[in-house]
C-alpha positions as CSV (number, residue, x, y, z in Angstrom):
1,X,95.7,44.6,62.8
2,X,95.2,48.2,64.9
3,X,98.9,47.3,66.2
4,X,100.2,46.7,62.8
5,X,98.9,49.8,61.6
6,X,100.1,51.7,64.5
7,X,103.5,50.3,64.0
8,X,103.6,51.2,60.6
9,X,102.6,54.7,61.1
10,X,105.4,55.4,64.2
11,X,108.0,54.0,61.5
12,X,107.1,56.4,59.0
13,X,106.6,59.2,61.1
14,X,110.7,58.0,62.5
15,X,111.8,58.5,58.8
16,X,110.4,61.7,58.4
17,X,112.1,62.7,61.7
18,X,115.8,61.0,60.4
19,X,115.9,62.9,57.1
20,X,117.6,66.1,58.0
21,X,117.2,69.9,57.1
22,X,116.5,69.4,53.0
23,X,117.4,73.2,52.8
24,X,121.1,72.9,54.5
25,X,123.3,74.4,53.7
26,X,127.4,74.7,55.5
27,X,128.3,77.9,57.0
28,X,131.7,78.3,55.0
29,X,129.7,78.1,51.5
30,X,127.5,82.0,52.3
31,X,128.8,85.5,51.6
32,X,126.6,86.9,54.6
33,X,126.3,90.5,53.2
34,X,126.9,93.0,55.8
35,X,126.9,96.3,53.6
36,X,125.2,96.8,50.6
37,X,126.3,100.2,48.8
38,X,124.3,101.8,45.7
39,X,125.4,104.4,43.1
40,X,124.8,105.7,39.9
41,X,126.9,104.5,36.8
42,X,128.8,106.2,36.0
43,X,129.0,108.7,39.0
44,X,129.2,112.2,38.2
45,X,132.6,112.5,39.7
46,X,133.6,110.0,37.7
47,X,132.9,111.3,34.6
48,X,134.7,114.6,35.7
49,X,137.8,112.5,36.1
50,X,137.3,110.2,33.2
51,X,139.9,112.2,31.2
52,X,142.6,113.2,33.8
53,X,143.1,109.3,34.0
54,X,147.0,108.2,32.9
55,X,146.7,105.4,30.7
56,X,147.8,102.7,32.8
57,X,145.4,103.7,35.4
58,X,142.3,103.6,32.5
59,X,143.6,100.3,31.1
60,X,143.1,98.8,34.8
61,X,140.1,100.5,34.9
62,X,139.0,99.6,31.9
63,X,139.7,95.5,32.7
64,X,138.2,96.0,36.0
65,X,134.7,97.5,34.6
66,X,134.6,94.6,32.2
67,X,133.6,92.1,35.3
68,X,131.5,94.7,36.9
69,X,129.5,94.7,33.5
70,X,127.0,92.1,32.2
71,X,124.6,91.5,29.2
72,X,120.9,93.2,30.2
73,X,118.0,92.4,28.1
74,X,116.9,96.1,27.6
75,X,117.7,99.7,28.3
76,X,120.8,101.0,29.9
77,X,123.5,100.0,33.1
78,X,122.0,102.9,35.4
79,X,123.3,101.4,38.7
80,X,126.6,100.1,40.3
81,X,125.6,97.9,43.3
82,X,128.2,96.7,45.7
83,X,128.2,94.3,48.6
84,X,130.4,93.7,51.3
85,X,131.1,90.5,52.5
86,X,133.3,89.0,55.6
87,X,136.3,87.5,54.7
88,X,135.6,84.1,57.0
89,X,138.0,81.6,55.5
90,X,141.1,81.5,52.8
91,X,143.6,79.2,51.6
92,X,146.8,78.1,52.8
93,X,148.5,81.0,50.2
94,X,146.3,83.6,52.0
95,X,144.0,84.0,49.0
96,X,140.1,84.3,49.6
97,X,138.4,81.2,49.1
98,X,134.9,82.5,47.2
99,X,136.6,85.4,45.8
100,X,135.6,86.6,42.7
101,X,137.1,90.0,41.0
102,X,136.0,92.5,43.9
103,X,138.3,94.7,45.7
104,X,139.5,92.4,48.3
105,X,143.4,92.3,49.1
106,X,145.5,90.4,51.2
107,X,145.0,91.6,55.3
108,X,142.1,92.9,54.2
109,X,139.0,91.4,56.7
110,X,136.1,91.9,53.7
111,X,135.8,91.4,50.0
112,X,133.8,94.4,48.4
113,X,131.8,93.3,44.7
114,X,130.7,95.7,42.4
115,X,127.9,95.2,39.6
116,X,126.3,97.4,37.4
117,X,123.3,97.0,35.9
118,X,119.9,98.1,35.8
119,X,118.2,95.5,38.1
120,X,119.3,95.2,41.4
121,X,117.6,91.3,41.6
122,X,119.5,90.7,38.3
123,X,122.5,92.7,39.4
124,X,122.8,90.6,42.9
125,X,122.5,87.1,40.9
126,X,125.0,87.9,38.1
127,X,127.3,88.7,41.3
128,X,127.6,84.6,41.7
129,X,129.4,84.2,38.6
130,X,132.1,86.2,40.7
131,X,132.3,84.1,43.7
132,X,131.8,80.6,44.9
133,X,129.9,81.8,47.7
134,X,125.9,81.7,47.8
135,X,124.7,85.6,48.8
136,X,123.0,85.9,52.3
137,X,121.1,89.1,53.5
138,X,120.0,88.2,56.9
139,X,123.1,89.4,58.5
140,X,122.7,92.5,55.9
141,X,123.5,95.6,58.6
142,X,123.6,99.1,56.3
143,X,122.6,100.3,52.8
144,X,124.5,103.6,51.5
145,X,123.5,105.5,48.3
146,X,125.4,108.1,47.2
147,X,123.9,111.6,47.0
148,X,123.1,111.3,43.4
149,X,120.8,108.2,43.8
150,X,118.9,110.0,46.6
151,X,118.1,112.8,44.7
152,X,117.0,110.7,41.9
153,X,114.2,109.1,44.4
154,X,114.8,106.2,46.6
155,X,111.3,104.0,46.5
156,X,112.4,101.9,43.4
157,X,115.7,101.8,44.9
158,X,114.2,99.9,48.1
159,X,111.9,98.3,46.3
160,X,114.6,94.9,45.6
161,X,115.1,94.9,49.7
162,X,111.6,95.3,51.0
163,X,110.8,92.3,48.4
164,X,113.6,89.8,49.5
165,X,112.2,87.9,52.2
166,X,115.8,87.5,53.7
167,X,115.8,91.1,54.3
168,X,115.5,92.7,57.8
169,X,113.6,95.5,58.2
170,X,116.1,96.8,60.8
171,X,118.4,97.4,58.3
172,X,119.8,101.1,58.3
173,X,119.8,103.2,55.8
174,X,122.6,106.4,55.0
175,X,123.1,108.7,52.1
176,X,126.6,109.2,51.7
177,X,128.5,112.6,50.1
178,X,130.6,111.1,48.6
179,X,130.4,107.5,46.3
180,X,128.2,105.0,48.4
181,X,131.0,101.8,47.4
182,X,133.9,104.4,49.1
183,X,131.9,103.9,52.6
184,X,132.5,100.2,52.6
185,X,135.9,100.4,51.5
186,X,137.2,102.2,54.6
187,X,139.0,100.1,57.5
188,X,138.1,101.3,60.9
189,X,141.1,101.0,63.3
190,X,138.5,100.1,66.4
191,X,136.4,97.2,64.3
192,X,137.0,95.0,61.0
193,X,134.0,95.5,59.3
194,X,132.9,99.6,58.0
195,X,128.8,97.9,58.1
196,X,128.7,96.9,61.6
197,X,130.9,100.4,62.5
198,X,128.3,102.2,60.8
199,X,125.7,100.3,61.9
200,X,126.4,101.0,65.4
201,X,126.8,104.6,65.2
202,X,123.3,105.6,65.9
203,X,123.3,104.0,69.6
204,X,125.5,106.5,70.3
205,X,122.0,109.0,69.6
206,X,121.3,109.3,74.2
207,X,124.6,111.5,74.1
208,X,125.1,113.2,70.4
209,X,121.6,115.0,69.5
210,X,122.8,115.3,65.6
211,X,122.8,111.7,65.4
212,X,119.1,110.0,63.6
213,X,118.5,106.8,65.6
214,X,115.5,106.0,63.4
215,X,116.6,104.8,60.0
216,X,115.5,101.7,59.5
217,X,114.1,100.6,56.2
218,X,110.8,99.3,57.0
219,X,110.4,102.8,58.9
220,X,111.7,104.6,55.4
221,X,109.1,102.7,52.9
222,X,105.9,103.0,55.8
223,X,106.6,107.1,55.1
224,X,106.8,106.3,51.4
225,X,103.6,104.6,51.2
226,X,102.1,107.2,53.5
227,X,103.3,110.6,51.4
228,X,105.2,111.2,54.6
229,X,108.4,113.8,54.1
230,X,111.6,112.4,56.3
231,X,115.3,112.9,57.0
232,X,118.4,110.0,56.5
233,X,121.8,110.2,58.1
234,X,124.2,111.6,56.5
235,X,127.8,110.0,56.5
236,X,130.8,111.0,55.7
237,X,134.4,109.2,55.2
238,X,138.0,109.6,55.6
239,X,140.9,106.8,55.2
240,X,140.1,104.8,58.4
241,X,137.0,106.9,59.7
242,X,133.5,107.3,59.2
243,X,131.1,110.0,60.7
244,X,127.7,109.8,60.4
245,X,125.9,113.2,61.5
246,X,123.4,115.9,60.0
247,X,121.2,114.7,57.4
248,X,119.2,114.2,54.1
249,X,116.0,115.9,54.1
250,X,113.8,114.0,51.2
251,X,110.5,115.1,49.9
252,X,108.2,113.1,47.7
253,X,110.8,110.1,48.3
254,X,113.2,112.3,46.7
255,X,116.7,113.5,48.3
256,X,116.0,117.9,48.0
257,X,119.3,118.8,50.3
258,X,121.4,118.7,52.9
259,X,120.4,119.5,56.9
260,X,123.2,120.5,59.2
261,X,123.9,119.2,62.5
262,X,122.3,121.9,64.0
263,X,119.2,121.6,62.0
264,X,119.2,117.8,62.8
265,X,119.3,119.3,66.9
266,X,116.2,121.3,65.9
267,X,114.2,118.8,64.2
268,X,114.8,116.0,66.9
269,X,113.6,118.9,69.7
270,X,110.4,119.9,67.6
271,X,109.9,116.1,66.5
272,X,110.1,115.1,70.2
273,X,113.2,112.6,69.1
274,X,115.8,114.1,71.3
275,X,116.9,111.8,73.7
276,X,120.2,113.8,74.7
277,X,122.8,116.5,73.7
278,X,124.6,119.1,74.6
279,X,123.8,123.2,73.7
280,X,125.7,126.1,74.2
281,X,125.5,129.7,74.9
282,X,127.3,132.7,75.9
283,X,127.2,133.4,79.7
284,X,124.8,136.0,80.4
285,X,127.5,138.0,82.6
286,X,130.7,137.1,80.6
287,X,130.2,138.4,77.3
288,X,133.6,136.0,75.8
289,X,132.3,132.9,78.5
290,X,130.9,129.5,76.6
291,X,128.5,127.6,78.9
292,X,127.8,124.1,78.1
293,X,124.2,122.6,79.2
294,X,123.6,118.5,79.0
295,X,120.4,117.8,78.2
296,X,118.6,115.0,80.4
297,X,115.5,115.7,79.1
298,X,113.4,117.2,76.4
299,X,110.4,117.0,75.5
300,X,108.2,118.8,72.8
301,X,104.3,119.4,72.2
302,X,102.7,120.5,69.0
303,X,99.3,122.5,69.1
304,X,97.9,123.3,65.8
305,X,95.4,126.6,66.0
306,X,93.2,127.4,63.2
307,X,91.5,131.0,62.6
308,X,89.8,132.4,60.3
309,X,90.6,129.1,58.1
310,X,94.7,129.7,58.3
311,X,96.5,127.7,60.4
312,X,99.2,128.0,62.6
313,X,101.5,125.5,64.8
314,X,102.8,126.8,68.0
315,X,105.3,124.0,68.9
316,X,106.1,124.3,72.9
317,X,109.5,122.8,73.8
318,X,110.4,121.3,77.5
319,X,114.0,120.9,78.0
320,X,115.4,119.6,81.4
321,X,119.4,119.6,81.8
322,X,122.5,119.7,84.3
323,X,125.3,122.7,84.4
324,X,127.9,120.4,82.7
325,X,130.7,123.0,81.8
326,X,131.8,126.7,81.1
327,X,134.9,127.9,78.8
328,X,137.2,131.0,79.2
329,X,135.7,132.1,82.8
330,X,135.4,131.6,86.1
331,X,131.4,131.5,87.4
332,X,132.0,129.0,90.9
333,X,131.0,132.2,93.5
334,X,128.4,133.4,90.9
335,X,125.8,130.5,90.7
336,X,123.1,132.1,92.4
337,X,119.3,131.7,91.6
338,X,119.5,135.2,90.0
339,X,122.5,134.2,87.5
340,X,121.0,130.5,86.7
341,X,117.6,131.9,86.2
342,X,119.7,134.5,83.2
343,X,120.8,131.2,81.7
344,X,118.0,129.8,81.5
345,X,116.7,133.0,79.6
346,X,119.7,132.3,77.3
347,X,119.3,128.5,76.5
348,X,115.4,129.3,76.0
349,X,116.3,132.0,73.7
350,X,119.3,129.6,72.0
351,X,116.5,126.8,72.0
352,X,113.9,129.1,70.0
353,X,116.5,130.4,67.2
354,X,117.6,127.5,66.4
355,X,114.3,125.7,66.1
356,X,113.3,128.7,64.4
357,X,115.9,129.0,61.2
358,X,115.5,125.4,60.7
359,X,111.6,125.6,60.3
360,X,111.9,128.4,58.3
361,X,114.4,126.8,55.6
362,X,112.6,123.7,55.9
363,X,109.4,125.4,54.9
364,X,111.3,128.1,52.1
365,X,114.1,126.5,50.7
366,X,113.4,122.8,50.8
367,X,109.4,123.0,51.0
368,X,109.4,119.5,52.7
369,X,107.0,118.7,56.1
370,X,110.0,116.9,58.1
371,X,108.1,117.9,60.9
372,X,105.2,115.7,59.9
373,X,102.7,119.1,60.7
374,X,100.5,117.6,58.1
375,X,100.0,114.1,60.2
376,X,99.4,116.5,63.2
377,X,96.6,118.4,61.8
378,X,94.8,114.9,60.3
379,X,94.9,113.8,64.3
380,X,93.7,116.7,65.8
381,X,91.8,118.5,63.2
382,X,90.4,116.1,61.0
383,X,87.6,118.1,59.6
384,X,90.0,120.9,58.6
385,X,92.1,118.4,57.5
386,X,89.5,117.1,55.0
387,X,88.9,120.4,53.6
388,X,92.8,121.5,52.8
389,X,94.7,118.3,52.2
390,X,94.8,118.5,48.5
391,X,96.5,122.1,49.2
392,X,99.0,121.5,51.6
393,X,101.6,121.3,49.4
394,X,101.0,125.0,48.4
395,X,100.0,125.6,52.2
396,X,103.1,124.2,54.2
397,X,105.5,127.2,53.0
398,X,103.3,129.8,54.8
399,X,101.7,128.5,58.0
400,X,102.7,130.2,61.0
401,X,105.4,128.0,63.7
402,X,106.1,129.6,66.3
403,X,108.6,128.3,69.0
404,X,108.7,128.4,72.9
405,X,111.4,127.2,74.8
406,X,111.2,126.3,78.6
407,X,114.6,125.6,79.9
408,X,115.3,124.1,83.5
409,X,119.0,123.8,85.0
410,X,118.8,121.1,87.6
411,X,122.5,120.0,88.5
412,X,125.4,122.4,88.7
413,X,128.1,119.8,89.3
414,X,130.8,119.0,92.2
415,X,132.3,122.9,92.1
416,X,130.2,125.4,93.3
């Protein structure tokens, strides 16, 4: 009887073992999403345009926005949301097999959807009445939103990604100048798909300091549950190039301007983020000479002192880095202790005005910690801390940063 039972339980356990994945499903029927691109609707360029449109042009237009449209239950289509998907397989004629209305083309290596809406769950579903291909984020590598959605806040915009459980919190996210869709649409001449391009700019962050390595989304919506002020890439486009540099500064999850590339060098250096650049100066003895410094090393320390209850950061900045170049003069017989110790002097003095502007229009113009002070004086003055959080806000503007700069030259190079 015990064998007859046993038997019976090693079949059924076999035919639980024979029946397969029950969730399969074939490669060639995903659109793995490798871009997803959000903007308002309409943009505000667009409706700058709208009447300086001929009439063919608008009557294309005009077809085109009816399949980017669909039925919503209430309120109004405040979004466009596009995704980019690899063109993996087409017909003998060369058409796209899952295509639906998007703006792929013949030679083209993806197929760009548009859908506008005011849900981006609802927006991403209506999408497969437009293709015969199920949508797949695992593969999902960038998400662009134009200037006009950052400024209008980001956390509800995220909101749809954090959710989906086939989201990667890797994913990097950019703000774009120009329409978010327009990234995705340009085909780089060194790799087929704009997402992975992008994507795979910030490695490049060891060697370009105006680069932000840290933008992934499950970074962005910590600092948004935390109250936490922050920076995104910026990126930029042209026909078959993309360049992402500089930045977004956002406060309150909402996008308040623009930072410049050398603002972006100054926050990395005071965030301690900077793993390696390149800075500049005039030669101490050559008034017209440009010396170039790469930066091996640099490394920052922020001390927050409190009297007489105001506050005031004094941010000390360690920077290690070789002799790389110098423009316009000739300095081999001159690169004596006395001369390198001068440059030093000048990169320090570089180091500390340029950290300095960029605390100060942080703190003025934008009003937005990107320096995280406020997480700083929780650590390491808690009780202080207790007593002033509610006021920081009014508080950040006016506390005291000051800057020092300790520059060491290490290599000088081959010539000497």
């Amino acid at each position: 009887m015990k064998r007859k039972l046993l038997i019976l339980l090693i079949v059924i356990l076999s035919i639980s073992l024979l029946t397969g994945c029950w969730d399969r499903k074939d490669i060639e029927t995903r659109g793995y999403v490798l871009g997803v691109a959000i903007d308002m609707n309409p943009p505000s360029s667009q409706k700058a345009e709208q009447n300086q449109l001929s009439k063919q042009i608008a009557e294309k237009k005009e077809k085109m926005d009816e399949m980017e449209d669909m039925d919503i239950h209430l309120g109004s289509h405040q979004y466009a949301m596009t995704v980019q998907l690899p063109i993996l397989r087409k017909s003998g004629s060369g058409s796209q097999a899952g295509s639906g209305s998007g703006s792929g083309a013949a030679g083209k290596a993806t197929l760009e959807i548009t859908q506008i809406g005011n849900s981006f769950f609802s927006m991403q579903r209506e999408m497969l009445s437009r293709t015969s291909l199920s949508l797949y984020y695992e593969h999902l590598q960038v998400i662009v939103l134009s200037e006009e959605v950052a400024r209008g806040g980001v956390e509800e915009i995220i909101d749809f990604f954090v959710r989906d459980p086939e989201m990667r919190r890797r994913v990097k996210v950019f703000v774009s100048k120009d329409e978010a869709k327009d990234v995705l649409s340009v085909e780089p001449m060194i790799e087929e798909f704009s997402s992975i391009y992008l994507a795979n700019i910030p490695l490049n962050a060891r060697s370009n300091s105006r680069i932000i390595h840290k933008t992934d989304l499950g970074e962005i919506i910590k600092l948004i549950h935390a109250g936490v002020d922050f920076v995104l890439p910026m990126v930029q486009i042209a026909v078959n190039e993309i360049k992402a540099s500089a930045g977004a500064a956002f406060k309150d999850n909402k996008m308040v301007g623009w930072v410049s590339e050398l603002e972006m060098e100054s926050i990395k250096l005071i965030r301690n983020l900077y793993l390696g650049g390149v800075i500049t100066v005039l030669s101490p003895e050559h008034g017209q000479g440009i010396i170039a410094m790469e930066v091996t090393s640099a490394k920052s320390k922020i001390t927050p002192v409190i009297v007489d209850d105001e506050v005031t950061f004094n941010i000390d900045v360690k920077i290690k880095g070789n002799y790389a170049e110098n423009m316009y003069i000739h300095t081999h017989a001159e690169l004596d202790d006395s001369f390198m110790h001068k440059l030093e002097i000048a990169y320090e003095k570089e180091v500390e005005k340029m950290c300095q502007n960029t605390a100060k229009r942080m703190q003025i113009e934008y009003e937005a910690d990107v320096f995280r002070l406020n997480q700083i004086l929780q650590t390491e003055e808690p009780a202080y801390w207790k007593e002033m959080a509610d006021h920081w806000d009014l508080m950040y503007p006016h506390v005291g940063i000051n800057i020092n700069a300790d520059v060491s030259l290490q290599l000088i190079g081959l010539v000497k």
